[in-house]
Every structure is written in C-alpha cells, then in structure tokens.
C-alpha positions as CSV (number, residue, x, y, z in Angstrom):
1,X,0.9,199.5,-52.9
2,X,-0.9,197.4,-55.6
3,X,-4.9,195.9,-55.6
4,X,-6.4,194.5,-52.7
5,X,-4.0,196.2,-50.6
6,X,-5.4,197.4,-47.4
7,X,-4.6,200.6,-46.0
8,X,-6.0,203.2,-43.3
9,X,-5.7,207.2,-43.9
10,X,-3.1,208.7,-41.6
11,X,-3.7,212.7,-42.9
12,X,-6.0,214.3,-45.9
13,X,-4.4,216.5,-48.0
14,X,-7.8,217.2,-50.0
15,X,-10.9,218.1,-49.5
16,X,-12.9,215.1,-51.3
17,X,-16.4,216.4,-51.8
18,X,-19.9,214.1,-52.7
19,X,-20.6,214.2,-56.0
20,X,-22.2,212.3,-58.6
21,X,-18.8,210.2,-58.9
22,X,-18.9,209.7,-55.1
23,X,-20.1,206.2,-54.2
24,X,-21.7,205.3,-50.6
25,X,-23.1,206.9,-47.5
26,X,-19.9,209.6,-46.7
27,X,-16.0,210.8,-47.5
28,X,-13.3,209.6,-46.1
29,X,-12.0,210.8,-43.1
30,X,-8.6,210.6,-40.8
31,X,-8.4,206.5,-39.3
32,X,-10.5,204.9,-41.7
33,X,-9.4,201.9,-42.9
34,X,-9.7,200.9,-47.1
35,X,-8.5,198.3,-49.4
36,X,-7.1,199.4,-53.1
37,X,-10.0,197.9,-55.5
38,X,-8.3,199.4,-58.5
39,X,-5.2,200.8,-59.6
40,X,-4.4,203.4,-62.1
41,X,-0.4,203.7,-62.8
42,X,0.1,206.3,-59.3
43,X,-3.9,206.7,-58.7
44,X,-6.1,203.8,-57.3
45,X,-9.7,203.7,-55.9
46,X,-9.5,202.8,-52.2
47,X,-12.7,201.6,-51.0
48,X,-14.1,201.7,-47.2
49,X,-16.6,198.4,-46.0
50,X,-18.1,198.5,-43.1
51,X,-18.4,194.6,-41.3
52,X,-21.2,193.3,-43.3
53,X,-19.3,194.6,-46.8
54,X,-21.8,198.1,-47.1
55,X,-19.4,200.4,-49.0
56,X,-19.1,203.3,-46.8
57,X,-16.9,205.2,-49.7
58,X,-15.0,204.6,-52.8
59,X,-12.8,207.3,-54.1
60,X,-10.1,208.1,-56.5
61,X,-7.1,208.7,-54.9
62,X,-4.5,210.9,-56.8
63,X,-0.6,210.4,-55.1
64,X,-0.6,213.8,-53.5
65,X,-4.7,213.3,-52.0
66,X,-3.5,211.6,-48.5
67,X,-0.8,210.1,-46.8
68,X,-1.4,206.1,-46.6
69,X,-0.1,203.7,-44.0
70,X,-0.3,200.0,-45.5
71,X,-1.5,197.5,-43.4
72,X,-1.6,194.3,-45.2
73,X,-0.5,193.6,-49.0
C-alpha cells in the first residue's frame, strides 16, 4: 500500500481511543472505507471523508492495528 491508496477496514485489532491526537467527529470502525494520506516506512495515517470531504477520522495506523483490504491504488 503506498499514499492516496484507498482502503476499507476488514477487522480492528486495537482499540483506537479519542484523544488529543484524534482528528474528526469518531474512530474507526469495521466497513469504513479510508485513503492512506501519509505514509511512515510500515505506519500510514488513513483518513475517512464522508461525501462532501468532512473528515470523519484520521488515525495512525501501526502494521499490526487492523487488517486492510485495498481497493484502489
């Protein structure tokens, strides 16, 4: 996966809590759909728009966070 990939969240394997990090109106959760805005050598930020491009979330995602099912590259 590389930047501006778009993915969607097939399983959590963390617990991703608000914090003063967290950005937009709630965590991620199982089926929502993100596109890789940044990527740090295994760890990217995935961010989640809804259709008028509100971020809903944007969180760091370590390797071992979620399992990821790419959609587009």
């Amino acid at each position: 996966m590389r930047q501006y990939s778009v993915v969607k969240i097939k399983s959590l394997k963390k617990d991703f809590t608000h914090s003063e990090k967290s950005i937009g109106s709630r965590l991620p959760k199982v089926g929502d759909v993100g596109t890789i805005v940044e990527v740090y050598g295994e760890a990217f930020d995935i961010e989640c728009s809804d259709e008028n491009g509100i971020t809903i979330w944007l969180e760091l995602f370590e390797p071992d966070d979620a399992d990821l099912e790419l959609l587009y590259i």
